[in-house]
C-alpha beads as a LAMMPS data file, in Angstrom:
LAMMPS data file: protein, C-alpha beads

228 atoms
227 bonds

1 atom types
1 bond types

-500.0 500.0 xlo xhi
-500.0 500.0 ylo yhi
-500.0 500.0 zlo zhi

Masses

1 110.0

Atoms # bond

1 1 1 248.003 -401.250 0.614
2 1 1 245.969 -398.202 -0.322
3 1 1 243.894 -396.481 -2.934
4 1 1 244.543 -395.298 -5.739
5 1 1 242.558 -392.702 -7.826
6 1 1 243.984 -392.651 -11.410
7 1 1 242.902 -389.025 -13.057
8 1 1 243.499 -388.694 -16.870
9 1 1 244.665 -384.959 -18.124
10 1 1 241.973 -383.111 -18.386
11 1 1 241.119 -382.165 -22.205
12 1 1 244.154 -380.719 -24.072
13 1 1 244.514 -378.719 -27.513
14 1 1 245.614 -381.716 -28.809
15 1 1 242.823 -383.893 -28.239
16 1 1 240.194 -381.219 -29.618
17 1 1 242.500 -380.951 -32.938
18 1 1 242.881 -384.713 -33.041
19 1 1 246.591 -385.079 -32.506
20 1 1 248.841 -387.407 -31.568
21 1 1 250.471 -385.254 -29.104
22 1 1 252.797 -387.906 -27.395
23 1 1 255.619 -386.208 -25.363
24 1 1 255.871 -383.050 -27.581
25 1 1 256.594 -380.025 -25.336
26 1 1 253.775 -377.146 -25.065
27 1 1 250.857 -379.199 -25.350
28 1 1 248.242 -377.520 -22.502
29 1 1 244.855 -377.917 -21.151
30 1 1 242.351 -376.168 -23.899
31 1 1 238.995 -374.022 -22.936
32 1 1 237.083 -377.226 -21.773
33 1 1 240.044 -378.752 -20.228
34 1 1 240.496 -376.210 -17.697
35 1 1 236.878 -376.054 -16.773
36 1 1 237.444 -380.162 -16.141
37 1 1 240.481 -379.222 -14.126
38 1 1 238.718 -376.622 -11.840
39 1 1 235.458 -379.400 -11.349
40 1 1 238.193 -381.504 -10.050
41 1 1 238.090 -379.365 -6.614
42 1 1 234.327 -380.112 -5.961
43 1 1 234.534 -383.826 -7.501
44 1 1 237.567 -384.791 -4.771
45 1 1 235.788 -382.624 -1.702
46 1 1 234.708 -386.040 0.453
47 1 1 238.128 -387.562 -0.772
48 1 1 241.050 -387.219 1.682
49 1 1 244.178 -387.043 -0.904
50 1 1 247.211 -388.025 1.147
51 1 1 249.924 -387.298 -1.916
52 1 1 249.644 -386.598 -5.321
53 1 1 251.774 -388.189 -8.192
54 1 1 252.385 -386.961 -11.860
55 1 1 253.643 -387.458 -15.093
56 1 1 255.764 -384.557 -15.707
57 1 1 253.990 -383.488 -19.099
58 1 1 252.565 -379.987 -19.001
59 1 1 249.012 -380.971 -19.452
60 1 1 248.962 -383.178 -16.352
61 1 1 250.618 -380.218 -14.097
62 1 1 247.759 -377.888 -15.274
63 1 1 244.738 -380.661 -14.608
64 1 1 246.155 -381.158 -11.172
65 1 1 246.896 -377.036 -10.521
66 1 1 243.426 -376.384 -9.187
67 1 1 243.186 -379.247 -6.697
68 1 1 246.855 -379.026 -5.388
69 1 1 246.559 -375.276 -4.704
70 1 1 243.026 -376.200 -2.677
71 1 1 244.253 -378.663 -0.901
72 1 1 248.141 -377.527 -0.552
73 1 1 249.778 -380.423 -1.770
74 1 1 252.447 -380.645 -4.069
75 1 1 252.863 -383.162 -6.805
76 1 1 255.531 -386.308 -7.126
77 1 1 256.792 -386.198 -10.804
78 1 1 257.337 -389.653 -12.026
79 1 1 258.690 -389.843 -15.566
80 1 1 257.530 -394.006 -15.534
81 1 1 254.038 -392.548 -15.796
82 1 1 254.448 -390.004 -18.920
83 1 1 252.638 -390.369 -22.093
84 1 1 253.858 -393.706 -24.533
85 1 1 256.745 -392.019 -26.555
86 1 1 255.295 -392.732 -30.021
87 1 1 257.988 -391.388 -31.710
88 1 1 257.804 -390.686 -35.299
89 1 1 254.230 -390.680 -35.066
90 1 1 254.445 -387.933 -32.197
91 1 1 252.625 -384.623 -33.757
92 1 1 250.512 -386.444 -36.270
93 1 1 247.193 -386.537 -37.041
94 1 1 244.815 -389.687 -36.249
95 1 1 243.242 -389.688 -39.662
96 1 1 246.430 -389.493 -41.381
97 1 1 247.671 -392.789 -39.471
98 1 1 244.417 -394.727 -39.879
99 1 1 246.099 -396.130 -42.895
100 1 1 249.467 -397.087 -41.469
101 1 1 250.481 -401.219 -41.227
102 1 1 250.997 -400.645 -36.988
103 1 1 247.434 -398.908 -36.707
104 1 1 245.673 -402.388 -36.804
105 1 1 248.595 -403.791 -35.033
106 1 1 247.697 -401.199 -31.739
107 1 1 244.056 -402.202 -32.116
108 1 1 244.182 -405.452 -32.648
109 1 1 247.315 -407.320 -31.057
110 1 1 248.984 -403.832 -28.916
111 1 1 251.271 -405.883 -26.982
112 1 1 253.220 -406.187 -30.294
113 1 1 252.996 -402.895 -31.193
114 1 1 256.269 -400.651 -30.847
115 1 1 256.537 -397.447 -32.974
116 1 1 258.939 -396.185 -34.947
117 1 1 261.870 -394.741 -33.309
118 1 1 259.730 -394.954 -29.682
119 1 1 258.568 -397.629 -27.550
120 1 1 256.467 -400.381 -27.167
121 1 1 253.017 -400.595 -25.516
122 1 1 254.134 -403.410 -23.441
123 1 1 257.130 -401.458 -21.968
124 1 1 254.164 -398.684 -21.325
125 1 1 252.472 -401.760 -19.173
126 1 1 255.527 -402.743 -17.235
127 1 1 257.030 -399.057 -16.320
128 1 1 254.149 -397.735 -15.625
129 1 1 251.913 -400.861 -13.396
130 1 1 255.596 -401.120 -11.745
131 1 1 255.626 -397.327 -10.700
132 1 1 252.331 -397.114 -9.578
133 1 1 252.554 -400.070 -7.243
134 1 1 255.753 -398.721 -5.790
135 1 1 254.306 -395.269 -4.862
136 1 1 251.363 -397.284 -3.662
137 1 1 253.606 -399.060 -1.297
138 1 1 255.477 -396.093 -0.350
139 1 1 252.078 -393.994 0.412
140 1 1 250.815 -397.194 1.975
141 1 1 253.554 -396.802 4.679
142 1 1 253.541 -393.452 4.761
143 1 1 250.390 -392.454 5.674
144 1 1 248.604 -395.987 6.599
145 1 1 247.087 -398.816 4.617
146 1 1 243.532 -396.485 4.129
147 1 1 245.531 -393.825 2.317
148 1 1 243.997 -392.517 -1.210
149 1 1 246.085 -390.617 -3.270
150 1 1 245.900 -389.433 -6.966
151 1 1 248.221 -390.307 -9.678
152 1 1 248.014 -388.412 -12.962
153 1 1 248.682 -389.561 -16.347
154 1 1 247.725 -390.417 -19.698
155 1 1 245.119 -392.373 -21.734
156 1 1 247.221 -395.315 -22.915
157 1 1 249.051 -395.485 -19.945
158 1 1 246.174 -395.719 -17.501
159 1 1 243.999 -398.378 -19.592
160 1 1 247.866 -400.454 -19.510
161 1 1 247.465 -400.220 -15.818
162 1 1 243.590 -400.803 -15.231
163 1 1 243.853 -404.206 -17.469
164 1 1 246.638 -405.374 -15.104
165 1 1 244.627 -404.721 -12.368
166 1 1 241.675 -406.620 -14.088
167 1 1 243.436 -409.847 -14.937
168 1 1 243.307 -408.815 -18.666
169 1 1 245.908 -409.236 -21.177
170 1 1 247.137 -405.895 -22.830
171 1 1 245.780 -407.291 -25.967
172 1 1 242.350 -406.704 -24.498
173 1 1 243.288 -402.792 -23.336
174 1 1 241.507 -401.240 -26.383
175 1 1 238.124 -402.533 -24.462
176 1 1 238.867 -400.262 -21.629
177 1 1 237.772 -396.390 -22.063
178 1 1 239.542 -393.634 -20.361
179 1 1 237.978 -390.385 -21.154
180 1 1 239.696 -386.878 -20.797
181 1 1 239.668 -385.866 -16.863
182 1 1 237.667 -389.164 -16.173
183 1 1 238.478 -391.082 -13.166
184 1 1 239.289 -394.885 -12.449
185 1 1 240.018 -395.987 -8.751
186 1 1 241.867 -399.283 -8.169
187 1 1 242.454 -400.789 -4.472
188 1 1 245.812 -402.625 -3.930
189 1 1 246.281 -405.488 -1.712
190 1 1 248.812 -408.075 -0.498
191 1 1 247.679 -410.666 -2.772
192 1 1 245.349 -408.868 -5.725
193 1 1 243.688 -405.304 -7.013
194 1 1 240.073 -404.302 -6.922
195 1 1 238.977 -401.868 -9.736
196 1 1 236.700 -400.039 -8.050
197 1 1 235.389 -397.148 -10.532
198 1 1 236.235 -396.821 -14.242
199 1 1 236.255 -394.363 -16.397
200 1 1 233.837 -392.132 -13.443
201 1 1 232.969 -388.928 -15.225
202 1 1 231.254 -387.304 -12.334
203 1 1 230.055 -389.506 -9.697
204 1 1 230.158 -389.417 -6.062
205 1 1 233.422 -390.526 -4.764
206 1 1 233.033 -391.007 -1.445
207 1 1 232.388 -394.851 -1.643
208 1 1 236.045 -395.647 -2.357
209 1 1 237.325 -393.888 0.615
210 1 1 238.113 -396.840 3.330
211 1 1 236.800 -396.597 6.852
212 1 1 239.368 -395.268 9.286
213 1 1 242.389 -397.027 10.399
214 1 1 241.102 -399.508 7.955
215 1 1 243.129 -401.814 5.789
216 1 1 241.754 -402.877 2.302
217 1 1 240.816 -406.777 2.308
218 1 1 242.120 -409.249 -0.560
219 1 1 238.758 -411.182 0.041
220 1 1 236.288 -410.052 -2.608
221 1 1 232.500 -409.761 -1.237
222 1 1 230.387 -412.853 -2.016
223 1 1 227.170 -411.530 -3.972
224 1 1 228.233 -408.193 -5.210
225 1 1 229.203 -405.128 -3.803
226 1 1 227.340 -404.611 -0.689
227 1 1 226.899 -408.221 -0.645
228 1 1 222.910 -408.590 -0.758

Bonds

1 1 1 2
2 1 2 3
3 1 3 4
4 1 4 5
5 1 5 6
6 1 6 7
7 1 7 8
8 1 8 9
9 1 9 10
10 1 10 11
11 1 11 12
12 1 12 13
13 1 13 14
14 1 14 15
15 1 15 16
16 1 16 17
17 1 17 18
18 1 18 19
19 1 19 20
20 1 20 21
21 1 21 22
22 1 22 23
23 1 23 24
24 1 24 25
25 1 25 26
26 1 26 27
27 1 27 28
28 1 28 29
29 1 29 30
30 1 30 31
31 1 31 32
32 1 32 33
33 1 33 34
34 1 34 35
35 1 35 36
36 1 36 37
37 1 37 38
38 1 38 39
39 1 39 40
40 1 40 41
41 1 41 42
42 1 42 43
43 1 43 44
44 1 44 45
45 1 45 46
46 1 46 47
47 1 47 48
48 1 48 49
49 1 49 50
50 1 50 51
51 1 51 52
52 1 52 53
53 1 53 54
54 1 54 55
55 1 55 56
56 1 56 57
57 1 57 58
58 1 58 59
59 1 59 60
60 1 60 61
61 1 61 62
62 1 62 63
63 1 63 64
64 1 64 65
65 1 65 66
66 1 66 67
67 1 67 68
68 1 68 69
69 1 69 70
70 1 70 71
71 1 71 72
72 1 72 73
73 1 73 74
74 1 74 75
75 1 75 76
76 1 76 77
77 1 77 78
78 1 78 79
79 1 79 80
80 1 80 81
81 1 81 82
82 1 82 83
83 1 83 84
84 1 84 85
85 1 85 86
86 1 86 87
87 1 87 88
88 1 88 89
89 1 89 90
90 1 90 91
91 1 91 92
92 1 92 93
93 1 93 94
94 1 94 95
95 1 95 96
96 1 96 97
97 1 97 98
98 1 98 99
99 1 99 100
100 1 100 101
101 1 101 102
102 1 102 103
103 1 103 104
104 1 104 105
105 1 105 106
106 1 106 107
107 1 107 108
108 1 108 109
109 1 109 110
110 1 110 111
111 1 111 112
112 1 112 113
113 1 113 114
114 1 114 115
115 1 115 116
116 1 116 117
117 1 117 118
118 1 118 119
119 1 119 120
120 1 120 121
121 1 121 122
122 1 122 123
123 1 123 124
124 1 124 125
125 1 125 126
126 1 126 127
127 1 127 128
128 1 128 129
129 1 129 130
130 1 130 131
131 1 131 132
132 1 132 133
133 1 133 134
134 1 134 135
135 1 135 136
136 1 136 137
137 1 137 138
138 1 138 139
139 1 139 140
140 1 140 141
141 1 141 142
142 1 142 143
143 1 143 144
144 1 144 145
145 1 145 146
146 1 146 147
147 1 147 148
148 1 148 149
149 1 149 150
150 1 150 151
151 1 151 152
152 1 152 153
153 1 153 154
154 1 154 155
155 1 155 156
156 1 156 157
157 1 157 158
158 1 158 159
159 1 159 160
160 1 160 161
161 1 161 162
162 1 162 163
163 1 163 164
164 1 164 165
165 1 165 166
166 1 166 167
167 1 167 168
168 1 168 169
169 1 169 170
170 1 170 171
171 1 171 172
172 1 172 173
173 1 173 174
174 1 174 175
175 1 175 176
176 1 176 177
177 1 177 178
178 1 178 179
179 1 179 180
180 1 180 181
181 1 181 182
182 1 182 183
183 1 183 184
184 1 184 185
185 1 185 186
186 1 186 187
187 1 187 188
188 1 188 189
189 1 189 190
190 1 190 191
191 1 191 192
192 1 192 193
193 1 193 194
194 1 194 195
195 1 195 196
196 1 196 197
197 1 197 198
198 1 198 199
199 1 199 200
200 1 200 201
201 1 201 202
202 1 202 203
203 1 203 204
204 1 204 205
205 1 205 206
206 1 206 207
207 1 207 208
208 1 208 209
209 1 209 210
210 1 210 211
211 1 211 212
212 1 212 213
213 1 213 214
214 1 214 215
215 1 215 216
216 1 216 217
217 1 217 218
218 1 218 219
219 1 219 220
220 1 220 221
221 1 221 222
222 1 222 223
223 1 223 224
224 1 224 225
225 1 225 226
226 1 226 227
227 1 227 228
């Protein structure tokens, strides 16, 4: 199976205003976003991307702009990784929902949590972790079981799919951070995921890259990474 490198939006209006932007149209990258975006180009140099998939929300198209014009690729929307619809709380601000019944509900037990008039976190967790392993296996035998390609997405969704990965319940999600442009890298294989970076922010990527014509191992190493 291969790699792959999951890229949140890079900072949008709505996350310097502190809204719940959801799915609401017209919601871009602000000033600092777009410097995260353009970064991305120098953070991904030693990475060979072999495809590129997206949620279709405007704010993932223009983190990913920079780095598919530099490396003339074109993005894979796929709607099963799009923002949680949080319906009637979509637009709102955080502090005015701090107060709402559901708030504790989505920090304390989330895979109960469905909003009003949207969906619930644990549908996030299944459309998502199910599209992500499909265009896993599709890259995987497309372009070889070393492939490393980038999916794009959103906060909520990404920490639904980095707990699968890790074993953890979706009750335990809120533990996992996923910071604006940050970058977590899981490694599929035939019989479990590795998480290999989490929430990255700036490091060297090179590391996750597999060696040539080499196909990821569902053995973990005995003694810690480099096993020493």
């Amino acid at each position: 199976m291969a790699t792959v490198i999951l890229l949140r939006h890079a900072r949008s209006t709505a996350n310097g205003s502190g809204v719940l932007a959801g799915r609401a149209a017209g919601v871009g990258l602000d000033e600092r976003g777009r410097a995260q975006a353009a970064a991305l180009v120098g953070r991904l140099k030693d990475v060979p991307v072999a495809a590129v998939v997206s949620s279709p929300l405007q704010r993932c198209g223009e983190t990913l702009a920079p780095l598919l014009a530099d490396r003339s690729l074109e993005a894979v929307a796929e709607p099963d990784v799009s923002e949680v619809d949080y319906g009637a709380w979509t637009g709102k601000a955080l502090k005015d929902l701090f107060d709402e019944p559901l708030w504790k509900v989505v920090q304390q037990h989330p895979s109960a949590a469905v909003f009003p008039d949207g969906e619930g976190l644990a549908q996030v967790q299944a459309r998502a972790v199910a599209a992500v392993r499909a265009h896993d296996a599709r890259i995987s035998q497309e372009h070889g079981p070393g492939a490393v390609w980038v999916l794009c997405s959103h906060g909520d969704v990404i920490k639904a799919v980095l707990a699968d990965a890790l074993g953890v319940h979706l009750d335990g999600f809120q533990r996992i951070v996923v910071d604006p442009c940050s970058i977590s890298v899981v490694q599929y294989t035939p019989t479990r995921p590795f998480v290999l970076r989490s929430n990255d922010n700036g490091g060297d990527l090179s590391g996750v890259v597999p060696a040539p014509q080499e196909a990821p191992s569902s053995d973990a190493t005995v003694g810690g990474a480099t096993g020493s």
